[in-house]
C-alpha positions as a printed NumPy array, in Angstrom:
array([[  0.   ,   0.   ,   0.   ],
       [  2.637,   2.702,   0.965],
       [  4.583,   1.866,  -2.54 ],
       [  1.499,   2.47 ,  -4.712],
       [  1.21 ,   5.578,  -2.993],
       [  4.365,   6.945,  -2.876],
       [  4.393,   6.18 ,  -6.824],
       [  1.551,   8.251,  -7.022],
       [  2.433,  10.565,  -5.194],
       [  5.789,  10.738,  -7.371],
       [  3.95 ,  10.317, -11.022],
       [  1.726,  13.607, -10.183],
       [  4.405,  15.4  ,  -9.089],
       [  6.414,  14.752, -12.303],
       [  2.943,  15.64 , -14.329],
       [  2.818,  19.056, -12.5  ],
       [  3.322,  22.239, -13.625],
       [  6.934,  23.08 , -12.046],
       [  7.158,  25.733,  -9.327],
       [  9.337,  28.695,  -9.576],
       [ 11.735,  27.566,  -6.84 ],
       [ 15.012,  27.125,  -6.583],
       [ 16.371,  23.287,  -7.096],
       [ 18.452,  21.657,  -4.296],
       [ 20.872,  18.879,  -4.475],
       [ 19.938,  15.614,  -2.784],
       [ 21.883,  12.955,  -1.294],
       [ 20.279,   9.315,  -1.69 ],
       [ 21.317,   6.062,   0.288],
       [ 21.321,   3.294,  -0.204],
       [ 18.901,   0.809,   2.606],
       [ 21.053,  -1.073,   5.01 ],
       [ 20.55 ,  -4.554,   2.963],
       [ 21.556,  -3.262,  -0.227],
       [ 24.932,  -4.535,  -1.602],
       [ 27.338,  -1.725,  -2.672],
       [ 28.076,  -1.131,  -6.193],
       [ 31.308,  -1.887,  -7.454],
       [ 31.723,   1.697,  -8.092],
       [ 30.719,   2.979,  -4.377],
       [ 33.051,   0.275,  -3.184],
       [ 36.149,   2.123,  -0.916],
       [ 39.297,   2.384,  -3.477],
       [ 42.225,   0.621,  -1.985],
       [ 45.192,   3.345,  -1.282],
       [ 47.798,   3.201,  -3.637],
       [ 51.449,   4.036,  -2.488],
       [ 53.399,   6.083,  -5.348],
       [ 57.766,   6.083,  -6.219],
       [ 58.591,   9.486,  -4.143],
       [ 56.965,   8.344,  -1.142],
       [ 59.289,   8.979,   2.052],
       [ 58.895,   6.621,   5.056],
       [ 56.822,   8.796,   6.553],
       [ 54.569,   9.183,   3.824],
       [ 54.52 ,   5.093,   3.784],
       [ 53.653,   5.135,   7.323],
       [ 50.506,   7.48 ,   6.916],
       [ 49.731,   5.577,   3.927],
       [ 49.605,   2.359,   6.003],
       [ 48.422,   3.629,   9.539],
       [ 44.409,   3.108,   8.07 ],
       [ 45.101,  -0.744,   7.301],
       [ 47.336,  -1.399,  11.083],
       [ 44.598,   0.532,  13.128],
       [ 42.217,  -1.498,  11.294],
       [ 44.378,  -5.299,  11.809],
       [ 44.727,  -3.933,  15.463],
       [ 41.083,  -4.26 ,  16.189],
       [ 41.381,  -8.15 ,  15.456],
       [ 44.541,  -8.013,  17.93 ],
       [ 46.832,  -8.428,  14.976],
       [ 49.682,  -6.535,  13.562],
       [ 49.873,  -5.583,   9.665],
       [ 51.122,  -9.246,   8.927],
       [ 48.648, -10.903,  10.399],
       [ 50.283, -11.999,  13.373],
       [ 49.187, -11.785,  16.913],
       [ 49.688,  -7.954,  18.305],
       [ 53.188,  -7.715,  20.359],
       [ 51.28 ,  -7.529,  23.512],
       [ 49.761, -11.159,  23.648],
       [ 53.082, -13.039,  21.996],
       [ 53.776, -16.468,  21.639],
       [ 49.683, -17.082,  20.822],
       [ 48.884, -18.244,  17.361],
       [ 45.293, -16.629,  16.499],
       [ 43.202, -19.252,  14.639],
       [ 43.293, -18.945,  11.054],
       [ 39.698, -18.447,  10.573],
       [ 40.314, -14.815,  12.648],
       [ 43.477, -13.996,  10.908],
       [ 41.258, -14.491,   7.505],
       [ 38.808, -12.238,   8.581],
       [ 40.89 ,  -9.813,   9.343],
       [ 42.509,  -9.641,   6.311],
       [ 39.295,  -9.208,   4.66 ],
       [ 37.668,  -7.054,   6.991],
       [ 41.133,  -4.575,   6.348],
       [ 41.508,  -5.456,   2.682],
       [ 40.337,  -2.103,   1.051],
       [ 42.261,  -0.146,   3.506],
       [ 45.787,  -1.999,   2.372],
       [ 48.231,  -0.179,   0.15 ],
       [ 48.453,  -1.091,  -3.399],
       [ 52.014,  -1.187,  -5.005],
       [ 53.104,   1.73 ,  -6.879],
       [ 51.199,   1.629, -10.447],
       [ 54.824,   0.833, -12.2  ],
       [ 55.167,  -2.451, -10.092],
       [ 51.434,  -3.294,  -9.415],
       [ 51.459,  -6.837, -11.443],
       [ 48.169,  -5.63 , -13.621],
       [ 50.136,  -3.414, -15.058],
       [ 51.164,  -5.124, -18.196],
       [ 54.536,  -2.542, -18.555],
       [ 55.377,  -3.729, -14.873],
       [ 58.255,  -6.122, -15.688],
       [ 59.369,  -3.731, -19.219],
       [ 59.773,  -1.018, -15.308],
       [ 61.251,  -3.202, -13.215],
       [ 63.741,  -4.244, -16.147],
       [ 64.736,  -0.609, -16.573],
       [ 65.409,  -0.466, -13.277],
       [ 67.852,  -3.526, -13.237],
       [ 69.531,  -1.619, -15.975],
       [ 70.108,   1.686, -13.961],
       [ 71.151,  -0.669, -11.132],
       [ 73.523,  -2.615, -12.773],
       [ 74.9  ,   1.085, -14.245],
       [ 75.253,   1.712, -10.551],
       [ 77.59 ,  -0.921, -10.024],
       [ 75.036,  -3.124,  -8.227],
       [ 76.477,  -6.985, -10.199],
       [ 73.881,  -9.626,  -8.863],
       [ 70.465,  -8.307,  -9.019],
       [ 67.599,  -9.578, -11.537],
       [ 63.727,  -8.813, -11.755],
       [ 61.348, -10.963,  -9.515],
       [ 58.319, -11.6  , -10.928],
       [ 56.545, -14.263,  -8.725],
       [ 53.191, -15.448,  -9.46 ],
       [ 50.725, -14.792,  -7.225],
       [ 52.529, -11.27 ,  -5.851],
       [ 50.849,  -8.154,  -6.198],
       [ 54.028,  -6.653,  -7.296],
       [ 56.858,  -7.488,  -9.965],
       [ 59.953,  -6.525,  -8.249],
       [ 64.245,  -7.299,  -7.784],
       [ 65.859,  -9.601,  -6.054],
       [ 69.135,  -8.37 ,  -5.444],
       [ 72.595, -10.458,  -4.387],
       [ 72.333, -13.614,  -6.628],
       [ 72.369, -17.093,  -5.338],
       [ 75.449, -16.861,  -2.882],
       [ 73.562, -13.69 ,  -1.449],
       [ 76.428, -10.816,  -2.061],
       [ 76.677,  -8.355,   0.584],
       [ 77.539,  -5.485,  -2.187],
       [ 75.006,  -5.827,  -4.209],
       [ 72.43 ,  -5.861,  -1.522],
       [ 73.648,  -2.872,   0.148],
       [ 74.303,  -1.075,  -3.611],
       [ 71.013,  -2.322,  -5.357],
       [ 68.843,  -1.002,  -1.509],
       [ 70.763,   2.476,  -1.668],
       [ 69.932,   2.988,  -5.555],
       [ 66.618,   1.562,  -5.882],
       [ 64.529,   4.577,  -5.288],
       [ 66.494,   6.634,  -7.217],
       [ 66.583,   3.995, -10.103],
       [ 63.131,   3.638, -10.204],
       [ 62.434,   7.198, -10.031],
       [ 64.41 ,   7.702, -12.908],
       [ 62.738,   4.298, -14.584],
       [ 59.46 ,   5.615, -14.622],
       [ 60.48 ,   9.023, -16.292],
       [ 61.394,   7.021, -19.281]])
């Protein structure tokens, strides 16, 4: 009864003449069982090249305060205060749902749906290896969210650790200006 009304109600109104007043905005919402749309879903942050550490850690603070409500750390292990317990899988997975959209995408150039991703990271293995950095190669493991470097070869070389992690920002800042 209250449906046939209101579209009564709403089909005269939208026969009627229109009144010289002024229009106003209006905000609709959606009812409380409705399922969001795809496109009023929250955006997962994305973290960009030039970020400093601090701008990493206020990227990332949304997604910890949010694992910290299931007692957990940003891993998904059990918060320092109660250590040495193992929380049941089944909490730790809905956590990690629960926190999803609040957890940092990779930068765009590493993010593995971007199909230039490993033509990046292979630029920056180039600028690396100009740096002097000798055992370093591009990691592309299935199942990451991110195509990346792995740097120090097989016998893990100090030097090319330490070179390829003081150059890589600066070789994949220069990467993506190419």
């Amino acid at each position: 009864m209250k449906k046939s009304a209101l579209a009564l109600l709403l089909l005269l109104a939208a026969c009627s003449k229109p009144a010289d007043q002024p229009q106003v905005a209006s905000i609709s919402t959606p009812s409380s069982n409705a399922a969001p749309s795809s496109a009023a879903q929250e955006q997962r942050p994305r973290e960009r090249l030039d970020m400093t550490p601090e701008d990493l850690d206020a990227l990332y603070s949304a997604y910890d305060r949010c694992m910290e409500q299931f007692g957990l750390d940003k891993k998904g292990q059990v918060s320092a205060g109660r250590a040495g317990v193992q929380p049941p899988k089944g909490d730790v997975d809905k956590a990690l749902k629960a926190c999803e959209s609040k957890d940092p995408l990779p930068p765009w150039e590493k993010d593995v749906n971007n199909p230039d991703a490993v033509d990046f990271a292979a630029r920056v293995v180039q600028c690396l290896r100009e740096k002097g950095v000798r055992y370093v190669e591009v990691h592309n493991e299935p199942g990451a969210e991110a195509v990346s470097y792995a740097f120090g070869g097989p016998n893990n070389d100090a030097a090319s650790i330490t070179l390829g992690l003081e150059h890589a920002k600066e070789c994949e800042i220069a990467s993506s200006k190419k």
